[in-house]
N, C-alpha and C positions, 0 to 999 in steps of 0.2 A: 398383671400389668400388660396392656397391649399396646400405650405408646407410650413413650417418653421425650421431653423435651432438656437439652442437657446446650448449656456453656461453655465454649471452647475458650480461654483467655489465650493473649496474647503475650509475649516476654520481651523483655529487652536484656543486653548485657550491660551492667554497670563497670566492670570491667571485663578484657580479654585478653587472654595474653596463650602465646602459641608457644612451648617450649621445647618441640624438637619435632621433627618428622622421622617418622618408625619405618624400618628395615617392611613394613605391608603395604606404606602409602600414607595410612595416615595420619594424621598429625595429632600429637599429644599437646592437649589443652589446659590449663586452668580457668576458668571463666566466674563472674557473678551473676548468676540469672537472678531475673526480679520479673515475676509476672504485674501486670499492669491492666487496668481494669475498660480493656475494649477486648471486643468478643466477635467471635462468628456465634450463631446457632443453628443445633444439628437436632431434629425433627426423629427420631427412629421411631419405628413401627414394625410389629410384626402381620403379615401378611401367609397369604396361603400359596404363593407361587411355590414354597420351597429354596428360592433364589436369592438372591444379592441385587437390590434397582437402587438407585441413584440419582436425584437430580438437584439442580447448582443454580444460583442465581446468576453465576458467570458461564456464559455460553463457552469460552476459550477452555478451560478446567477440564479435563479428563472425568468420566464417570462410570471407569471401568476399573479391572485389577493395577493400571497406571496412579492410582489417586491414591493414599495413603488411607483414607476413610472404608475404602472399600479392603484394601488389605487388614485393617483390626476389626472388623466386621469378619471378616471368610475365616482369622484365624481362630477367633472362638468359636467361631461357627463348625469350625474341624472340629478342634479340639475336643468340645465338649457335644459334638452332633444333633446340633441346633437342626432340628424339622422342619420348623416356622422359616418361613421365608421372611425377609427383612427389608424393608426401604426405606431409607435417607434421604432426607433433604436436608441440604445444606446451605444456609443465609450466609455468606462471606460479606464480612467488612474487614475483617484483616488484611491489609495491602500483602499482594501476589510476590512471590521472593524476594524477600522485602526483607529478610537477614530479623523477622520475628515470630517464628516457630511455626507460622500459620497452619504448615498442614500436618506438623507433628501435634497442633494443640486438638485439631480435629480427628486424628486417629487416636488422640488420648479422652477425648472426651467418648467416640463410641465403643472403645475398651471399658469404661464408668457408666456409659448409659447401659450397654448389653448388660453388666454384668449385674447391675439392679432389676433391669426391664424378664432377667432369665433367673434370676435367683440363683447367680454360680455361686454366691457363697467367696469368692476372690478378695483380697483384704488387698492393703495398699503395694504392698509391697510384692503381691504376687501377680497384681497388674502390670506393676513398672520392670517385673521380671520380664513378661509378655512385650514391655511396650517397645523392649530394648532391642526387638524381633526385626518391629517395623524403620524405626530410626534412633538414633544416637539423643535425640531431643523429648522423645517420646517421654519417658520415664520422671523427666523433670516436669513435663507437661501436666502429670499424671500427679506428680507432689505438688509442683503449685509454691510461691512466695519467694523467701528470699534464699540464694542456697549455691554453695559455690561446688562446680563443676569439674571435674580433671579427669584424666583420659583421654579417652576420645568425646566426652562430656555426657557418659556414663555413669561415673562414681560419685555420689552424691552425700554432700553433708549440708542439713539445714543450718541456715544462721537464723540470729534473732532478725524480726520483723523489721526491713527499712522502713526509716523515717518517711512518714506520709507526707504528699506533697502533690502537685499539679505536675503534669508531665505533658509537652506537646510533643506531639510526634508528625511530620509530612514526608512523603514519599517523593522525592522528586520523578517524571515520567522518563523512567529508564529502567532494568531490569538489571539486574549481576549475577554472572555464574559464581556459584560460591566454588566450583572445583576452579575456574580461571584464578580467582582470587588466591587459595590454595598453592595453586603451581607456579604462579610466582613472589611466591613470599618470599626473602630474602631472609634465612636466620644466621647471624656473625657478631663479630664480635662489636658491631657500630651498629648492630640493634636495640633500640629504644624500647625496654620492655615496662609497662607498665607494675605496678607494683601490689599486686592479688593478697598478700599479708596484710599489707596496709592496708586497703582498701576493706577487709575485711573488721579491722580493728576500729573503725570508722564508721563502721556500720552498730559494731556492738555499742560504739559509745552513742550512738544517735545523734553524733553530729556532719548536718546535711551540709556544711562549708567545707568541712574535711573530705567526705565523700567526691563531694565534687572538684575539689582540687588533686582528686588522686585519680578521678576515672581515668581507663586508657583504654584504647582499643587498640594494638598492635599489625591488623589488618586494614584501617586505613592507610597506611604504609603502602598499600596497593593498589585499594579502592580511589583514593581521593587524586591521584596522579590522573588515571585513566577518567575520572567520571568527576572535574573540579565544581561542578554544579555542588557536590555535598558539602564542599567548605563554604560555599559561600551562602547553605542552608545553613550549617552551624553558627558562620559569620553573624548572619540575619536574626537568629535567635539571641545569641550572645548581646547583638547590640540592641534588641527589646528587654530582656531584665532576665535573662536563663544565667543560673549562677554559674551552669557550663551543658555544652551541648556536644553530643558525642554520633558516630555511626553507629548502628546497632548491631551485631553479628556481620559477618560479609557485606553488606549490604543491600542496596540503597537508602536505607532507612534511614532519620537521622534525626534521635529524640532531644527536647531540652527538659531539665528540671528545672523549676523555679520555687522561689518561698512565697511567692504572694501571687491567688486566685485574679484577682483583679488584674495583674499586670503578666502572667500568663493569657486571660482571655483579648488584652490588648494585641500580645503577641500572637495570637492564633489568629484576630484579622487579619493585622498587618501579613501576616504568612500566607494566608487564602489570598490576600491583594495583590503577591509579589509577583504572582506568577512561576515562582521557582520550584514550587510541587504539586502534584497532582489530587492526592490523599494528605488532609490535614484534618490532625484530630486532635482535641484536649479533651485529655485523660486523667489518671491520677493513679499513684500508686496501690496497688489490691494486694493485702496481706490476710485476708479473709478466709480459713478452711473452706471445701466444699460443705 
C-alpha cells in the first residue's frame, strides 16, 4: 500500500464534569465523549525522501513537529524504523480550538492510517496505548462513539451507541485557551456539577429527552462569563427547536441536538443568517466502527 486516504471525526462532550485538580496540575475529569459525524481528511503517502512533509489547507496550522499529525507520524516512524519517507496532507474542516478534538482526531487517524498503510500488525488497543503519548484525547479518537472518560480523559469505558439524531454545531469567531479556562475554574462547594451517572443511564435507555435534560458542561462556568456570545449561540439554538444546546469541551464550540431533520436544517439557516458564528455545520450523530 503506498497511499492511504483515512477520516478524522470530530467529538463533542455530552457531558463534562471536572472533579478535582491533582497535586501535577491537572485536572481529574469525568466526561461523555460522542463522536459526531463531520471530518477533516488526511491524505498519507509514502515517499522516498526518508522524511516527515506536511501540508494544510490552513495556511495559520503549523506543519512541523508543532502539529500533532506530525508527532504520531515521527512516533511510529521511531518506533518501528519506518525508511519510507511519508507526506500528509491534511483537508481541515474541523473548526480550529474549537473544544472538539480537531487535532487529537487527526494524530489519531495517522496512528490507523500508518499502521494499515505499513502493516504494524497494532490492534486497537495498542494504538490508543501510543495515542496517549501524543494527547490526553488521542485514544478516544482512536475508539470512536459513545464512551465516558475519567482521569485526565485517558481511561476509557465504551457505552451503548447514543440515540441518533441531527446535531448543529457553530463556532462563533473567537478562539479559547483551554489552559485559561482550566486556571480559573473555581471547584467549592457552590459548584454546580453536572450529573455523569445520570447522564450515562440515559443514554443506555435511549432516551434523547433525558439525555438532554441532563447534559452539563461545568466549564462554561468560565467560558461563557469571559466570551457571552456562547449563550446567546445556545439562546439562538434553543429558541429554533434544539431540545438543549450546550459548549463543547472548553470551548468555543457550541452544539444543539434536535429530534426533527427539518427543524434542525431551519435552525442551521437561521444560524448562518445570525451572524453570531463563523463555522456552522449540520451534522448528526456517528456511531459507526471504523
Amino acid at each position: 500500500m503506498k497511499e492511504i486516504s483515512v477520516k478524522a471525526l470530530a467529538k463533542i462532550n455530552l457531558g463534562l464534569d471536572v472533579v478535582r485538580r491533582r497535586e501535577d496540575g491537572y485536572h481529574e475529569v469525568r466526561m461523555i465523549m460522542q463522536t459526531i459525524h463531520l471530518f477533516d481528511r488526511l491524505e498519507i503517502k509514502k515517499t522516498s525522501s526518508g522524511g516527515i512533509t506536511m501540508t494544510t489547507n490552513l495556511s495559520f496550522l503549523p506543519t512541523n513537529e508543532n502539529n500533532l499529525v506530525y508527532q504520531a507520524a515521527k512516533l511510529l516512524k521511531d518506533e518501528f524504523g519506518i525508511r519510507d519517507g511519508i507526506d500528509i496532507r491534511l483537508h481541515k474542516h474541523i473548526p480550529v480550538s474549537a473544544g472538539m478534538a480537531g487535532g487529537s482526531t487527526d494524530a489519531a487517524a495517522v496512528l490507523y492510517g500508518m499502521n494499515r498503510m505499513f502493516q504494524l500488525g497494532l490492534k486497537r488497543d495498542e494504538l490508543m496505548r501510543r495515542g496517549v503519548k501524543i494527547g490526553a484525547d488521542v485514544p478516544y479518537c482512536i475508539m470512536r462513539g459513545t464512551a465516558l472518560a475519567e482521569g485526565i480523559g485517558e481511561k476509557l469505558t465504551a457505552l451503548p451507541p447514543m440515540v441518533k439524531c441531527p446535531v448543529l454545531i457553530a463556532k462563533p469567531p473567537i478562539s479559547v485557551s483551554t489552559k485559561f479556562v482550566y486556571e480559573h475554574l473555581k471547584l467549592d462547594e457552590t459548584t454546580v456539577h453536572p450529573d455523569i451517572d445520570r447522564l450515562v443511564e440515559d443514554i443506555r435507555q435511549k432516551d434523547l429527552a433525558k439525555i438532554a435534560a441532563d447534559m452539563g458542561n461545568v466549564l462554561e462556568t468560565v467560558t461563557i462569563p469571559n466570551y457571552p456570545v456562547i449563550a446567546e449561540i445556545k439562546e439562538h439554538m434553543l429558541r429554533h427547536g434544539a431540545v438543549n444546546a450546550m459548549m463543547s469541551g472548553s470551548g468555543p464550540t457550541v452544539f444543539g441536538l434536535f429530534e426533527d431533520t427539518a427543524q434542525a436544517r431551519e435552525a442551521y439557516e437561521s444560524m448562518q443568517a445570525s451572524g453570531l458564528a463563523r463555522q456552522v455545520y449540520l451534522t448528526s450523530i456517528y456511531n459507526n466502527a471504523r
